[in-house]
PARO-458019 format. One record per residue (C-alpha): x, z, y; residue number from 1; chain; residue in one letter. Coordinates in nm, 4 decimals, m for minus. Each point is the difference from the previous one (the first is absolute). Layout:
BEGIN
<site <X Z Y> NUM 'A' 'A'>
...
//
This chain:
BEGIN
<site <0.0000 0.0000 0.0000> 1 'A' 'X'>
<site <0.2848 0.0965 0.2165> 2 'A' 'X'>
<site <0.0936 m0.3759 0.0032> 3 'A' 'X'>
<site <m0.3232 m0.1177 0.1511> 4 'A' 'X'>
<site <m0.0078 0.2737 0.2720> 5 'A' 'X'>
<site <0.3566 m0.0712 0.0725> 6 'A' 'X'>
<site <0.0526 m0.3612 m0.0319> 7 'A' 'X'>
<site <0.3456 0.0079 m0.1493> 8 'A' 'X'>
<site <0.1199 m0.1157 m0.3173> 9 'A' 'X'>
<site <m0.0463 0.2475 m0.3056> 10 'A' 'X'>
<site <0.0658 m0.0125 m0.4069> 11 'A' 'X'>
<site <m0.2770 0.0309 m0.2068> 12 'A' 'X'>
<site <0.0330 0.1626 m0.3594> 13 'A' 'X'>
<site <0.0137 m0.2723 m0.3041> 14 'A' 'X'>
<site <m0.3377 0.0540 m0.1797> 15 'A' 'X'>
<site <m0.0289 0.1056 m0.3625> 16 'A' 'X'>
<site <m0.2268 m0.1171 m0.2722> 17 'A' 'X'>
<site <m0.1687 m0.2839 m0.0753> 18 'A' 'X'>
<site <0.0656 m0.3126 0.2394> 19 'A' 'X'>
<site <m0.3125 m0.2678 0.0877> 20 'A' 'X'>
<site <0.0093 m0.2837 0.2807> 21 'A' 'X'>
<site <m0.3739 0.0166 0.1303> 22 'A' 'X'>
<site <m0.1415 m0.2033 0.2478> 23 'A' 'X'>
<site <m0.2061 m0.2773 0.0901> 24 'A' 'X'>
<site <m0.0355 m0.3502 0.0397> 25 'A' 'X'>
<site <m0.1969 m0.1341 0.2784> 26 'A' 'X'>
<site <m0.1084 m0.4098 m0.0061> 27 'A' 'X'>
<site <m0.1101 m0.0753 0.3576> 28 'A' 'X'>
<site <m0.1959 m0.3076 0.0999> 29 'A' 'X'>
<site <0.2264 m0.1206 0.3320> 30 'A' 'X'>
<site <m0.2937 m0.1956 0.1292> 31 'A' 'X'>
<site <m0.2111 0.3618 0.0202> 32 'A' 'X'>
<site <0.2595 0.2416 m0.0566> 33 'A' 'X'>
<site <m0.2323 0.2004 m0.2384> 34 'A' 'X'>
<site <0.1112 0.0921 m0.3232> 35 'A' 'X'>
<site <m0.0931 m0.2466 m0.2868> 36 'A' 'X'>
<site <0.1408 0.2224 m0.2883> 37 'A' 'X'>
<site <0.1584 0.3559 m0.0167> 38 'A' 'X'>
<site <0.1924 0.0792 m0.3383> 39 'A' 'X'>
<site <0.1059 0.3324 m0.1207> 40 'A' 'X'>
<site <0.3581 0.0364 m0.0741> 41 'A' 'X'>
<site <0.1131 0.2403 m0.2269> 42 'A' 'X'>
<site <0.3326 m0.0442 m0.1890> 43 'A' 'X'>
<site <0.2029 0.1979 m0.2056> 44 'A' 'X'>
<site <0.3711 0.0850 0.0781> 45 'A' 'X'>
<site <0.2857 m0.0785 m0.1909> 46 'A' 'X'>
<site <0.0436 0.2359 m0.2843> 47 'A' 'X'>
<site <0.2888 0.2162 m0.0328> 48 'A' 'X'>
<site <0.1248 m0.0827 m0.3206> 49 'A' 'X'>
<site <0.0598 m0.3893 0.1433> 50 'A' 'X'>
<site <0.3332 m0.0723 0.1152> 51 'A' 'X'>
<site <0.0287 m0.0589 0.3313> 52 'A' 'X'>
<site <0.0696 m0.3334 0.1935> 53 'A' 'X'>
<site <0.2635 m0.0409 0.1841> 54 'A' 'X'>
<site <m0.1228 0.0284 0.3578> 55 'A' 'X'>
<site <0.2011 0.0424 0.3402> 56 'A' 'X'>
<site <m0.1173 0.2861 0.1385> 57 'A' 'X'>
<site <0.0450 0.0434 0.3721> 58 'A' 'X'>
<site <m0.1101 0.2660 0.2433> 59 'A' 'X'>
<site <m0.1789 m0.0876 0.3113> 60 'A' 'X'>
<site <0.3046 0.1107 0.2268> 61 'A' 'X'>
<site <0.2276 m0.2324 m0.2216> 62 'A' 'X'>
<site <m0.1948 m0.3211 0.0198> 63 'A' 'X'>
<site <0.1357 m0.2915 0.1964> 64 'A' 'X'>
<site <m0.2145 m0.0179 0.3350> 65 'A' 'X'>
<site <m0.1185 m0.3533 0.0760> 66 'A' 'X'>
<site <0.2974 m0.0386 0.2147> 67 'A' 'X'>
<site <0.2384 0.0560 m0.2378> 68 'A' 'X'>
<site <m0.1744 m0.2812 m0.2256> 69 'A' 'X'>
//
């Protein structure tokens, strides 16, 4: 909370347990803008006992800025 009333950067703790990407999927009609068809998204995590992929993992502070690129 501290890091809403403040407004400066803070770590969060690295949740436990079971991991899901939820969400939703919005198709929108440009001509209208309303929505033509709103799907539920609700995916499971990778499991621990899959080896892991090799991905670069970079911290927000490391990235290159858009200059840099």
């Amino acid at each position: 909370m501290n890091r809403f009333i403040s407004n400066l950067p803070a770590s969060f703790p690295v949740a436990g347990g079971e991991v899901r990407l939820r969400g939703a999927l919005i198709e929108i009609d440009e001509s209208t803008g309303r929505a033509l068809r709103i799907t539920r998204i609700d995916e499971p995590g990778p499991s621990e006992s899959a080896s892991p992929e090799a991905e670069p993992k970079m911290d927000i502070e490391q990235a290159p800025s858009p200059e840099q690129t």
